[in-house]
C-alpha positions in Angstrom: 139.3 66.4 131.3 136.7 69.5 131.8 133.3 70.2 129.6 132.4 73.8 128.4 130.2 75.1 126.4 131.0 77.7 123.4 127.9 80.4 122.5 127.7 81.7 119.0 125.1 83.4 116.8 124.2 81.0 113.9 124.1 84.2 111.6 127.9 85.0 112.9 129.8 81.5 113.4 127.5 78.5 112.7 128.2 74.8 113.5 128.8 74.1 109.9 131.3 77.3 109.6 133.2 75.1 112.5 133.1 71.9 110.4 134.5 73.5 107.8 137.5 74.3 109.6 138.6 70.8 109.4 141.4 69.2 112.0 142.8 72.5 112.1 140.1 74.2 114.1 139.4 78.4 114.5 140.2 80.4 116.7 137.5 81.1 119.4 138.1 84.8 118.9 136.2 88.1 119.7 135.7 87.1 123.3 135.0 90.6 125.5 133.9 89.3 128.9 136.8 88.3 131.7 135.0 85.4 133.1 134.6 83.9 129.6 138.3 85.2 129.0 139.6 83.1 132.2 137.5 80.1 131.0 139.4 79.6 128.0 142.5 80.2 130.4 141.6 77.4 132.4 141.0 75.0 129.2 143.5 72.5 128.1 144.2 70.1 125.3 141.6 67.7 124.5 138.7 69.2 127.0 135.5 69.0 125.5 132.8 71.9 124.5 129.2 71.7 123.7 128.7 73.9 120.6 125.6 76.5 121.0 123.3 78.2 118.8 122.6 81.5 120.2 119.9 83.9 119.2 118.7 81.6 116.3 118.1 78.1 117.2 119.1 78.0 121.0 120.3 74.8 121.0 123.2 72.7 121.6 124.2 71.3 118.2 127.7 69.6 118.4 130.5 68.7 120.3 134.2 70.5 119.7 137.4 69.9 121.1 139.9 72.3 122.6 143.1 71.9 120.1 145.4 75.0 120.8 145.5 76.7 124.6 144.7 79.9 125.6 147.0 82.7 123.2 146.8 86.6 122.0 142.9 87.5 120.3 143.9 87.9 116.4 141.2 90.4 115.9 142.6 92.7 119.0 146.1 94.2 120.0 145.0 94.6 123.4 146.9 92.5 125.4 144.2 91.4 127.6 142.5 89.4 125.3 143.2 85.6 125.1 141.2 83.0 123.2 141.6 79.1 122.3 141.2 77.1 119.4 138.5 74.7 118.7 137.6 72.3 116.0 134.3 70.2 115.6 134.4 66.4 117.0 131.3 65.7 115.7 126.8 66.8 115.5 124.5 65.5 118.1 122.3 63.3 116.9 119.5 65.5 118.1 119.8 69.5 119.1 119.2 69.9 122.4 117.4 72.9 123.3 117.3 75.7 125.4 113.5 74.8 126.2 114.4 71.1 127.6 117.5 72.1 129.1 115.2 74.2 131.6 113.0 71.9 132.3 115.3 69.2 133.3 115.6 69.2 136.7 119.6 67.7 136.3 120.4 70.7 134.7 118.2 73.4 136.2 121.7 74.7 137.6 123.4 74.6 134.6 125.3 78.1 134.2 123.5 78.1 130.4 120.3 78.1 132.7 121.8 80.7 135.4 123.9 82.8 133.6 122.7 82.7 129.9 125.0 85.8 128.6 128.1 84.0 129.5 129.8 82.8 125.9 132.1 80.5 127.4 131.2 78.3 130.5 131.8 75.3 132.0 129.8 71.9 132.4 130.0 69.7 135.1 130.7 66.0 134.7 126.7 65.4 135.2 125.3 68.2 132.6 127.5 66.8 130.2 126.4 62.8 130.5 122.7 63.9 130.8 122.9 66.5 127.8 124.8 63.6 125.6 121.9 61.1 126.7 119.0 63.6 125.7 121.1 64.6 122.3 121.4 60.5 122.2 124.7 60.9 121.7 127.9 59.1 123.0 129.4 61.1 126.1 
């Protein structure tokens, strides 16, 4: 199984606009960017995601699961556009934010740290396990 972690603009596609998708999930559409593109190309069923409040909030606030592989971006007919489905496992107990994920010195490489414009991006094995134990969440 491999982490990620899915950025999105409270004001656009919240946490609770994912919970309301149910078991079914939503599509994880409107992706431009290729190394977010081939992120979701590299998922597979039942990897896990950290969901992320860009913008507003900057903070992780949930955990989704990857429920349909990488297929053709509804909202685009170019064919170079792929995106997967996600649906919402469950809230951390406690946000995480932006703020303590920098000054944690177990995730001062995280690719949320390095590369903050990246919507899509993977978590390593240790990111996730700390991040779960400062949301006091189970991993």
């Amino acid at each position: 199984m491999a982490y990620w972690l899915f950025k999105s603009e409270p004001d656009t596609w919240s946490w609770d606009d994912q919970v309301a998708k149910g078991a079914a999930g939503e599509e994880w559409h409107g992706v431009r960017n290729y190394q977010a593109r081939n992120n979701m190309r590299a998922m597979q069923f039942g990897d896990l995601g950290f969901f992320y409040h860009s913008r507003q909030g900057l903070e992780i606030v949930g955990i989704v699961e990857v429920c349909a592989l990488a297929h053709p971006d509804s909202t685009t007919e170019d064919p170079r556009w792929e995106c997967v489905d996600i649906r919402a496992m469950r809230p951390l107990a406690k946000p995480v934010t932006l703020e303590s994920i920098k000054s944690d010195s177990v995730l001062s490489e995280m690719v949320l740290v390095k590369n903050s414009r990246l919507s899509v991006q993977p978590v390593t094995p240790a990111e996730w396990a700390r991040i779960c134990e400062m949301a006091e969440t189970k991993a």
